[in-house]
N, C-alpha and C positions, 0 to 999 in steps of 0.2 A: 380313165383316171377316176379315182375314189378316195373320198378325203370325208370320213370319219369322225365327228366330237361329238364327247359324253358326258354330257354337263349334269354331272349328278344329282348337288343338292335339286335342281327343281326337275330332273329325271325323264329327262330329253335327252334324244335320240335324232341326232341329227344328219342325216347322210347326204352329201353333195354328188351327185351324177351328172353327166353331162344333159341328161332330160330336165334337169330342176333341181329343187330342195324338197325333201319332203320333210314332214317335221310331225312325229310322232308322239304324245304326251304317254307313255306305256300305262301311268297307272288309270288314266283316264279311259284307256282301250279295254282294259281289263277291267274296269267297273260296267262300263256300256255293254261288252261282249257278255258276262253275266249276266245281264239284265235281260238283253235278246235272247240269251242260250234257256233263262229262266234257270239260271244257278243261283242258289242259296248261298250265303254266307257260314250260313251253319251247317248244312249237309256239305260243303268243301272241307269246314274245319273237322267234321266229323267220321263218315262213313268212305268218304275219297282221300281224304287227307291232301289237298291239291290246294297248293297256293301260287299263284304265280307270282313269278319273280319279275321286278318293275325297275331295277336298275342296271341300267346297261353295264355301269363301268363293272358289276360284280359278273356278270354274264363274260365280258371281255378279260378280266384276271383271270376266269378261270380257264378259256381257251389258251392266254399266255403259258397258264402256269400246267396245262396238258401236255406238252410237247409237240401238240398237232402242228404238220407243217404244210407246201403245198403236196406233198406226195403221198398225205397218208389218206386213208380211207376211215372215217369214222360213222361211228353210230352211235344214235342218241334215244336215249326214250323217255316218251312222258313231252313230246315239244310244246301243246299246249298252245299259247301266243306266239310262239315261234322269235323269241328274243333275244335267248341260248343260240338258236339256230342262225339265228342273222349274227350274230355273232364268232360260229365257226364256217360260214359263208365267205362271210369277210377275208379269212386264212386259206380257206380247202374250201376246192370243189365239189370234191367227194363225201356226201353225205346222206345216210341213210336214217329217216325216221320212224319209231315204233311208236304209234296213236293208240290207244284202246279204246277212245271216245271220240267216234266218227263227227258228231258236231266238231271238234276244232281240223278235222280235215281239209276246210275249205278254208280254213286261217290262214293254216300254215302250204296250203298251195299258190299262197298270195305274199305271206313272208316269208317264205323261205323257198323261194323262185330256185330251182334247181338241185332239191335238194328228191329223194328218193322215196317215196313216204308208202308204208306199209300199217293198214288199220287193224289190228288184234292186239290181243292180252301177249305183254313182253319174257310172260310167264308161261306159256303155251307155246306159241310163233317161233318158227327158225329164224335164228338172225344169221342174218347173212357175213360170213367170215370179211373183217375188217381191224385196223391197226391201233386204233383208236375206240378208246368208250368213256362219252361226257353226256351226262345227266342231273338235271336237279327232279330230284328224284322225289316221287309223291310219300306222304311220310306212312301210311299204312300199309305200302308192300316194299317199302325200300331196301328194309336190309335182305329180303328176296332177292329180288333185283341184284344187287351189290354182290349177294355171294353167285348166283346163278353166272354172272359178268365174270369172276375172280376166274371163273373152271373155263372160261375161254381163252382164246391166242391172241388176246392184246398185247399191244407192246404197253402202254396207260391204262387206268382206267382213275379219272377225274368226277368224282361224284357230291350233291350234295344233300345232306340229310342231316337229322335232326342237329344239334350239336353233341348232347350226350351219346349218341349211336358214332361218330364220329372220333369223341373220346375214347370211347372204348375199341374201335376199329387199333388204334393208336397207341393203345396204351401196352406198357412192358410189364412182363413177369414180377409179380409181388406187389403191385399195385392193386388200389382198390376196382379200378374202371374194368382190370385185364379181367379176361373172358373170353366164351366160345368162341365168337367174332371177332376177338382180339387174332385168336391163336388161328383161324382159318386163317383170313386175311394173309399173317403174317408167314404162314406156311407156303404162301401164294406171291408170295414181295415183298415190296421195299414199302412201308407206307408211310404216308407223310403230311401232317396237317396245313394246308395252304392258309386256311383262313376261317373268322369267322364272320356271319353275316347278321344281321340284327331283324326283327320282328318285321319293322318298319320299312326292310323291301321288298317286299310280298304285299300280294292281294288275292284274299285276305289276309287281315295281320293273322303271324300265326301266334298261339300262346308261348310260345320255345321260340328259340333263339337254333339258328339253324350253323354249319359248318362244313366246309369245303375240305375233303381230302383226296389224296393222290396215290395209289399204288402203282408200282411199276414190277411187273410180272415178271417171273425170274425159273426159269428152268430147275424144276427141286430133283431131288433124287424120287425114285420111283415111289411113290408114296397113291397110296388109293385114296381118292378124297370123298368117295364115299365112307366108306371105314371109317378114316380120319374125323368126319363129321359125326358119326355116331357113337365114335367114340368119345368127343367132347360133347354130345348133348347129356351122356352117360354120367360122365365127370362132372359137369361145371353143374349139375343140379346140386350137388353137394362142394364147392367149391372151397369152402372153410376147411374140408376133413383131407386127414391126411390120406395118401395112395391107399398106403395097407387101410387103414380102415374100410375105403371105399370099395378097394375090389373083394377083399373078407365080405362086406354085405352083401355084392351082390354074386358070390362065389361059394357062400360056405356050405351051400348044400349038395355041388355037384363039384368040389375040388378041394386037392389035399392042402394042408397047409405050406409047402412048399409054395404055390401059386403066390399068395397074398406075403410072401415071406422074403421072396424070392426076386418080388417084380420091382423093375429100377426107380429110382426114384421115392423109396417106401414112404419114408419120413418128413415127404414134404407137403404141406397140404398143393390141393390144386389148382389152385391160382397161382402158386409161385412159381408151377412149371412150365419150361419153357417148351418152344414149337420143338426142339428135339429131344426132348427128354418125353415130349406125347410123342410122339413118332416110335420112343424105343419101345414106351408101354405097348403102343399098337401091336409092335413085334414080337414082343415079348408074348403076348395073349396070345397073337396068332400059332407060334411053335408052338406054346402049349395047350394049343387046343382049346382054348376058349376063349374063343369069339365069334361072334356078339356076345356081352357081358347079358346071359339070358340064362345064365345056369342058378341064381338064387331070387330073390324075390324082387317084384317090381321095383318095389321101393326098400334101396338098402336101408338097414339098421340104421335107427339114429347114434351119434357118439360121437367123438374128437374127432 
C-alpha cells in the first residue's frame, strides 16, 4: 500500500511506505545536489538550458493529464532529480530513462528504483520502442527533442517547454504564434495545451515562464516528413509572403511560369496555411519536378 500527498505551496513530497515516511524537500535537494555536482546557476540557465522542476503536484498533472496507465511503456528524457520519474512510477511500472549527464545517474538509480535508465545524448541513442513520451524538456534542445519524439509510434507525447515554443506548437492557421512547429506537430496530431507553469517551480528560476502540452499521434495519410520538414523550413522563412511569391523566388530561374501560377493555395500568405493545404504544395512540387525548392537562389526575392 502507497498513499501519496503533494503539499505544494511549501513543495513536499511526501510518500508513506510500509518501511516509513520519507520526506523530501525537492527544492532543497536540488540546491545541495548542484552544489555537490558543482553546477552553476548560470551555466544551467545558459549553455544546458536545465532547470529542475521542484513541484511535485505539476510533475503528477502532467502524468494524469498523459494518458499513461498501468500497461503502457513509457519514456522519458532529461530525468535529472528523478521527480517526473517518481511521479510516472507511482502509475507504471514500465519506464525507461534517457541521461545525457552521467552525474545525475546515480540520482535517479536511487529515485526512480525500477525504472530502466540509458546514459547518452537523446539525440543520438536509440530509444527503445514504447507507448508513452513524458518529458520536461531542457530548453536548449527541446524543440529537437519534441519533434525527433513526433516521428515515433507513441500513442502521447506529454512534454514541457518554454511557454512561447508551446504556443506555437498550438497555435492555428492565420495566427501570429502559427509556424514550422506549429504545422509539423499538427501534421503529426491532436495537440493540446495542458497547462502553464510559473518561473517559481524550477531550480534555477528560469527567465520564461514555461508550459505543458499534449499531442496525441494519429495515423496521417502517407506524407514524407522529411520533405514535409523542408519544406516548411523553406516556407516559414518568408512566412508574411504570399505562395506565388515565395515559390516565383525561389523558382524563377529553373521553372516556367505555370509552376508559381499554378501551385495551390497561391494567394495566401504562409502562415495562413493549413497542414493540408502544405501537404498539397509538397505534391504539387513533387509532380512537377521541383523539389527541393533548390532551383533559384538561396534566398528568395524580397516582396509581398
Amino acid at each position: 500500500m502507497r498513499l501519496s500527498i503533494y503539499v505544494d505551496n511549501i513543495q513536499l513530497f511526501l510518500t508513506l511506505q510500509v518501511e516509513g515516511i520519507n520526506v523530501i524537500d525537492w527544492r532543497g535537494f536540488a540546491l545541495n545536489t548542484m552544489k555537490e555536482l558543482g553546477l552553476r546557476k548560470r551555466h544551467m540557465r545558459g549553455k544546458s538550458g536545465t532547470h529542475f522542476l521542484i513541484r511535485p503536484s505539476v510533475a503528477v498533472k502532467m502524468v494524469q493529464a498523459s494518458g499513461i496507465d498501468r500497461q503502457s511503456d513509457v519514456l522519458e528524457v532529461g530525468g535529472g532529480l528523478g521527480i517526473l520519474s517518481q511521479a510516472v512510477l507511482q502509475v507504471c511500472g514500465n519506464l525507461t530513462i534517457i541521461e545525457k549527464n552521467a552525474k545525475f545517474i546515480p540520482i535517479l538509480e536511487e529515485k526512480a528504483r525500477g525504472a530502466t535508465l540509458i546514459e547518452g545524448d537523446a539525440l543520438k541513442v536509440k530509444w527503445p520502442a514504447s507507448t508513452h513520451f513524458i518529458s520536461n524538456l531542457p530548453y536548449s534542445v527541446g524543440s529537437q527533442i519534441f519533434v525527433k519524439a513526433l516521428q515515433k509510434k507513441f500513442s502521447t507525447i506529454t512534454v514541457m517547454l518554454q511557454k512561447e515554443v508551446v504556443d506555437k506548437i498550438v497555435a492555428k492557421p492565420g495566427t501570429h504564434n502559427y509556424g514550422r512547429i506549429s504545422a509539423i506537430a499538427q501534421l503529426m496530431g491532436k495537440t493540446k495545451k495542458i497547462m502553464d507553469v510559473p518561473p517559481e517551480a524550477f531550480v534555477p528560476k528560469p527567465r520564461v515562464h514555461s508550459s505543458v502540452v499534449r499531442v496525441d499521434l494519429e495515423k496521417k495519410a502517407e506524407v514524407n516528413i522529411d520533405e514535409f520538414q523542408l519544406l516548411t523550413r523553406n516556407l516559414f522563412q518568408l512566412k508574411n509572403r504570399t505562395v506565388r511569391k515565395v515559390i516565383r523566388g525561389y523558382l524563377k530561374r529553373s521553372a516556367s511560369e505555370e509552376v508559381w501560377e499554378g501551385v495551390p493555395a497561391k494567394e495566401k500568405r504562409i502562415f495562413q496555411l493549413s497542414v493540408e493545404e502544405l501537404v498539397e504544395i509538397l505534391e504539387f512540387l513533387k509532380e512537377m519536378q521541383h523539389f527541393p525548392l533548390t532551383g533559384g537562389r538561396k534566398n528568395p526575392d524580397k516582396g509581398d
